[in-house]
Every structure is written in C-alpha cells, then in structure tokens.
C-alpha positions as CSV (number, residue, x, y, z in Angstrom):
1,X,-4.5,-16.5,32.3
2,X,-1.8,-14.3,30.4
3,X,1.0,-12.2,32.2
4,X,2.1,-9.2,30.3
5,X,6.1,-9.2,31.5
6,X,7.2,-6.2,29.6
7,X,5.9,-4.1,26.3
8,X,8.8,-2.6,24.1
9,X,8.8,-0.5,21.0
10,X,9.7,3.2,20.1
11,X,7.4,5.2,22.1
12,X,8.4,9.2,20.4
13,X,7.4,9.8,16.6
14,X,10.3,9.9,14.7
15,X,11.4,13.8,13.2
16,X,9.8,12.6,10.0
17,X,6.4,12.1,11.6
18,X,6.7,15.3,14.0
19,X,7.1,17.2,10.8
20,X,3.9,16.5,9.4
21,X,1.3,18.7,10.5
22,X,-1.5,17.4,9.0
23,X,-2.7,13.9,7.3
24,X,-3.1,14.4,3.5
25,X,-6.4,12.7,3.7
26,X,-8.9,11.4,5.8
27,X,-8.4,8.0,7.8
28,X,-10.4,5.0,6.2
29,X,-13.1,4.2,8.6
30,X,-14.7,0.7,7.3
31,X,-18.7,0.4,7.4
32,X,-20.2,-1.6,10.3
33,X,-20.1,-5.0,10.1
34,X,-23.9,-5.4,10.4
35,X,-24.4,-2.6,7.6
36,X,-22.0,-4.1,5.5
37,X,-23.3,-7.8,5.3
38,X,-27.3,-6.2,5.1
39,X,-25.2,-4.4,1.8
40,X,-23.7,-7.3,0.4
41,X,-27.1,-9.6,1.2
42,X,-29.2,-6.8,-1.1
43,X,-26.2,-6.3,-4.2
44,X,-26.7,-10.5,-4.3
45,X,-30.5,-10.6,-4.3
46,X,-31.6,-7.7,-6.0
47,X,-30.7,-5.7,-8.8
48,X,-30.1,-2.6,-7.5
49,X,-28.1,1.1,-8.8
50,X,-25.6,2.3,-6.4
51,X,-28.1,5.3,-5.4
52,X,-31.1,2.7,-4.4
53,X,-28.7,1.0,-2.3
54,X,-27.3,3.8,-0.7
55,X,-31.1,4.7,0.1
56,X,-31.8,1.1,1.4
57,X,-29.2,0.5,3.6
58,X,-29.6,4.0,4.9
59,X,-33.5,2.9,5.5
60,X,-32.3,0.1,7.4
61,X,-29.4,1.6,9.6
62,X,-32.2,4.9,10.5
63,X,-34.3,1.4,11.9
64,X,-31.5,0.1,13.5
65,X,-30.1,2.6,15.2
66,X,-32.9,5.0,15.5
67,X,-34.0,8.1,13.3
68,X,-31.2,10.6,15.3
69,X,-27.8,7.5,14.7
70,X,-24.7,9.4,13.9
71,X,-22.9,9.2,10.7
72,X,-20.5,6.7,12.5
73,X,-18.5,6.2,15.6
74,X,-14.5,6.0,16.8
75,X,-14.5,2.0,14.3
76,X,-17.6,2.1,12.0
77,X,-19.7,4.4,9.6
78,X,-23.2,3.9,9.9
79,X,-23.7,5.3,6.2
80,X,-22.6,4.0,3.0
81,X,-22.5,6.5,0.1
82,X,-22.8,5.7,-3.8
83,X,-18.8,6.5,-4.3
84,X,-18.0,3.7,-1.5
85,X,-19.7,0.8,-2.7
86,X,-16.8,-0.5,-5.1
87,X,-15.0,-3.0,-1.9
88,X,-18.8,-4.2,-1.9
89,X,-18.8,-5.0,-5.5
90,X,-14.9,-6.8,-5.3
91,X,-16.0,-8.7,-2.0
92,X,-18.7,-10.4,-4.3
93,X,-16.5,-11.1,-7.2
94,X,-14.1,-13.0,-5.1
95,X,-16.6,-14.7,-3.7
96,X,-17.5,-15.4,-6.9
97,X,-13.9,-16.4,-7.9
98,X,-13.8,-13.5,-10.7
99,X,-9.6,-12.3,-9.9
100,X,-9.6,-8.2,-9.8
101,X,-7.0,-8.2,-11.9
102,X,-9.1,-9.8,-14.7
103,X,-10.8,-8.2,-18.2
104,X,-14.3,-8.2,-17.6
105,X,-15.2,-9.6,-20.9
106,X,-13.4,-13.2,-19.5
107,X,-15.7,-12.9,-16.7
108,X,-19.8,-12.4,-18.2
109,X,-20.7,-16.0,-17.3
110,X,-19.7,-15.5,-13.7
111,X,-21.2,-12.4,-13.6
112,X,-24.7,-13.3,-15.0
C-alpha cells in the first residue's frame, strides 16, 4: 500500500496559456484498443482499400457496441475513417521491420 505525502507542481496556466483562447485544432483521441487490433488483424489478412476497411470495422464496432454506439467517448473513438488509417499502416511496417524513414522501393520484398 502507497501513501501519497505531498503532490507539487505549478497549479495556474502560465499568461502564455491564458492567452490562448482557443486550440488550433482538435485534440488527438486514439481509436479503441479493441477497434484498433480487429483493424490491424483485417489490413494483415485481407487485402483490403482504405474505404472497405473503414466499412468493416464500422460493421464490427455497430455489433459491438450496439446499432445506437457513439462516435467515441472521453479516451477512445469508436469509428475509424479512410484519412486515419495511415498509424495502422506504419504500426504494420514496424512490425514488419520496414524503418518509416525508408524509400519504398528498398522495401517491396518486405512488403509482398
């Protein structure tokens, strides 16, 4: 069992921070965990387009979590759109061992 004896930090935004009124973009909220493995598991088995896995894994989460689920909650989305599915796509080339930073041309074999 842990004691928590004091917490410390700077409580206050600083002026820079107050001064902002509004975020410039949207926070990142990752996919669900669940939704996100059930993504990666189809991209590895089956050759699919961006829009037919969209439409898959939007099948699956509607079964999941019922035909009225929200888009997402406070920590997760729920749905993955055709425009997010690139960290799908770089988590399976690392697994892979293709670097990001590589020409794709050096990469085919691993690929195929």
């Amino acid at each position: 069992m842990q004691l928590i004896d004091e917490i410390t930090g700077i409580f206050d935004h600083t002026p820079i921070c107050e001064a902002i009124k509004e975020m410039p973009g949207s926070p990142h909220i990752p996919l669900h965990p669940d939704l996100r493995n059930f993504a990666l598991h189809l991209i590895q088995d089956d050759s699919l387009s961006p829009a037919q896995l969209c439409k898959r894994c939007h099948e699956w989460a509607k079964e999941k979590w019922g035909t009225d689920y929200p888009a997402g909650d406070d920590s997760h989305r729920f749905m993955l759109s055709s425009h997010k599915t690139t960290s799908l796509y770089r988590t399976i080339a690392a697994r892979i061992g293709i670097l990001q930073q590589s020409a794709a041309e050096a990469n085919l074999d691993q690929w195929f």
